[in-house]
C-alpha positions as CSV (number, residue, x, y, z in Angstrom):
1,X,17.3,-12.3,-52.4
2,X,20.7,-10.5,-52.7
3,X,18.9,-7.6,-50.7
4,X,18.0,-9.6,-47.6
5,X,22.0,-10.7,-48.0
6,X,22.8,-6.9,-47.7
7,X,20.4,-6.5,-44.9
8,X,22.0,-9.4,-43.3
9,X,25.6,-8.4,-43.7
10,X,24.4,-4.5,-42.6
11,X,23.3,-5.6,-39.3
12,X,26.5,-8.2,-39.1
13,X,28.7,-4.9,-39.6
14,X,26.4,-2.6,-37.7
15,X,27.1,-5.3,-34.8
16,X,30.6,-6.2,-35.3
17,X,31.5,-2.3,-34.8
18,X,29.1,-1.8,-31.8
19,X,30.9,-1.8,-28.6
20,X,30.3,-4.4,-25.7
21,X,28.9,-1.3,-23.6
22,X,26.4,0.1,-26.5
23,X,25.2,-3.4,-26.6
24,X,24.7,-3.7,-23.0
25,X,23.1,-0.3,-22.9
26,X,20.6,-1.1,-26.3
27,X,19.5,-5.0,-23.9
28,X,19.2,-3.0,-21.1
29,X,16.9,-0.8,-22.8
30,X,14.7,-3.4,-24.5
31,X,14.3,-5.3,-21.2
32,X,13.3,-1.9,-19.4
33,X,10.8,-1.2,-22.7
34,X,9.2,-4.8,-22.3
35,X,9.3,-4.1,-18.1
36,X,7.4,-1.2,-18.3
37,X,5.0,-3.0,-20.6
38,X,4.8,-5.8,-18.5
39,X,3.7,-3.8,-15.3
40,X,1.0,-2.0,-17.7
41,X,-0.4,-5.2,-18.6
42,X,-0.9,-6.4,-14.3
43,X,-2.0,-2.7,-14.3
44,X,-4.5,-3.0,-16.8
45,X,-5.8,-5.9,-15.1
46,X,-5.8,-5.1,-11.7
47,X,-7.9,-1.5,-11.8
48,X,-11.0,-2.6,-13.3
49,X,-11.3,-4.4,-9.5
50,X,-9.8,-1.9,-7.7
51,X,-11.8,1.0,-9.1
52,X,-14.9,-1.4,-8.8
53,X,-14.0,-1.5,-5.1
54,X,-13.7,2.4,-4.3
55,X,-16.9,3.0,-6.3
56,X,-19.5,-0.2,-5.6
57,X,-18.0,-0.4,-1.6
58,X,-15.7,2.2,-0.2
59,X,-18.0,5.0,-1.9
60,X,-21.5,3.6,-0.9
61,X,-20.2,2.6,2.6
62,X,-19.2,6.0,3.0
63,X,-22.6,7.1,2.1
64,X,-24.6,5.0,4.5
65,X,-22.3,6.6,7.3
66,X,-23.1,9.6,6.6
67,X,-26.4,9.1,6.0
68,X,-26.7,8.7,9.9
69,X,-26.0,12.1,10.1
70,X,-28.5,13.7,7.8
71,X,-32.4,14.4,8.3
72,X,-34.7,14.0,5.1
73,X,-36.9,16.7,4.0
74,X,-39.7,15.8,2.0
75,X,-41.0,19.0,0.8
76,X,-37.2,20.4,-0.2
77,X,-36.4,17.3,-1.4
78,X,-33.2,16.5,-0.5
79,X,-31.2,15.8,2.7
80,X,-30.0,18.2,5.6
81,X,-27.2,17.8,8.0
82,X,-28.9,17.1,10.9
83,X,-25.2,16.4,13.1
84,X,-25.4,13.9,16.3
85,X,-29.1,15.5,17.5
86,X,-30.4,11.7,15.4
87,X,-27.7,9.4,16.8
88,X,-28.1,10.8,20.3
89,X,-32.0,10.6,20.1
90,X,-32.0,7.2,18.8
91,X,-29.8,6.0,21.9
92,X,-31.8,7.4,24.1
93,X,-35.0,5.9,22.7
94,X,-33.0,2.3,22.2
95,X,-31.1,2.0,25.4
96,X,-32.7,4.5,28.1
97,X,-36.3,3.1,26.9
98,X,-37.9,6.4,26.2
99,X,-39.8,4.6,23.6
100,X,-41.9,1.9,24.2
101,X,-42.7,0.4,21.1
102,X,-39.0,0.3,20.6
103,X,-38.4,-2.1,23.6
104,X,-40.6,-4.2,23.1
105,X,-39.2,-4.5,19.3
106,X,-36.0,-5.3,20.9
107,X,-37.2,-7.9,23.2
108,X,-39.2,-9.4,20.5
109,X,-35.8,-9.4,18.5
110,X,-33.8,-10.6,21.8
111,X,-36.5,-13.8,22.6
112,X,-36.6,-14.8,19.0
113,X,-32.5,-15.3,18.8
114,X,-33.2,-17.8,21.5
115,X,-36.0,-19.8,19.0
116,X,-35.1,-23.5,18.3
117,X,-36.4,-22.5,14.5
118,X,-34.2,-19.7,14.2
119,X,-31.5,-22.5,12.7
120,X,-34.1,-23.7,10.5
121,X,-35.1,-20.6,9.2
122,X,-31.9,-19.0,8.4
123,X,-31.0,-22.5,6.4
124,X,-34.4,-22.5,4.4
125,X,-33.3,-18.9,3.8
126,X,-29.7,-19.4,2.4
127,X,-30.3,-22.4,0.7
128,X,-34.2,-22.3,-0.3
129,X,-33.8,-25.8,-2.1
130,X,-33.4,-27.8,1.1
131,X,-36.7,-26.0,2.1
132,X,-38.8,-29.0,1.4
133,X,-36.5,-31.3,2.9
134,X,-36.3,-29.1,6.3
135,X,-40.2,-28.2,6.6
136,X,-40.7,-32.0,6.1
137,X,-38.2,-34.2,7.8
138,X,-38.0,-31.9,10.8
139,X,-37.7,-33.0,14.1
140,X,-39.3,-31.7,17.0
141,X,-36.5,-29.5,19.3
């Protein structure tokens, strides 16, 4: 007991002979201490998303763009650079019509955008519990 007194009247000296300014300057550097700890905590919890975000998105979106660019070889196993010779070809076959098959795939894709089911489909496809209800309570377009 008569120790914690002598602890208590220590720090009552040790604070009666500090100056106004030391004082200020010790606050000023406990509230910077528990500043800095406070922007290490939101930084602790804000990388694990942001890092998720440059690796699962940014990083794989990257990839499937550049992935337009590159040719597989099967029997190297591995992909080339292959430049804008793909893009260009592709354009050509989609747009110009070089390639049949590949217009009729479009119009195929174009006339069935303009299907009265299309609605009905895409709902039975986002929300596959309502499938009963829409394949049975329809009504005709």
């Amino acid at each position: 007991m008569d120790n914690n007194k002598t602890m208590t009247e220590t720090n009552e000296a040790t604070d009666a002979t500090l100056s106004a300014a030391e004082r200020a300057k010790i606050s000023k550097r406990i509230k910077s201490r528990r500043k800095r700890w406070e922007y290490l905590f939101v930084l602790s919890l804000v990388a694990w998303p942001i890092i998720h975000f440059l690796v699962f998105w940014l990083y794989v979106n990257f990839e499937s763009f550049t992935l337009i660019f590159k040719t597989y070889k099967p029997l190297e196993g591995k992909y080339v650079w292959s430049g804008v010779d793909d893009v260009v070809r592709t354009f050509k076959e989609m747009v110009l019509g070089d390639n049949p098959v590949m217009q009729r795939a479009i119009r195929d894709f174009s006339s069935s955008c303009r299907s009265p089911l299309l609605p009905r489909m895409l709902s039975i496809s986002m929300f596959p519990e309502n499938a009963f209800t829409a394949c049975c309570f329809t009504f005709p377009a």
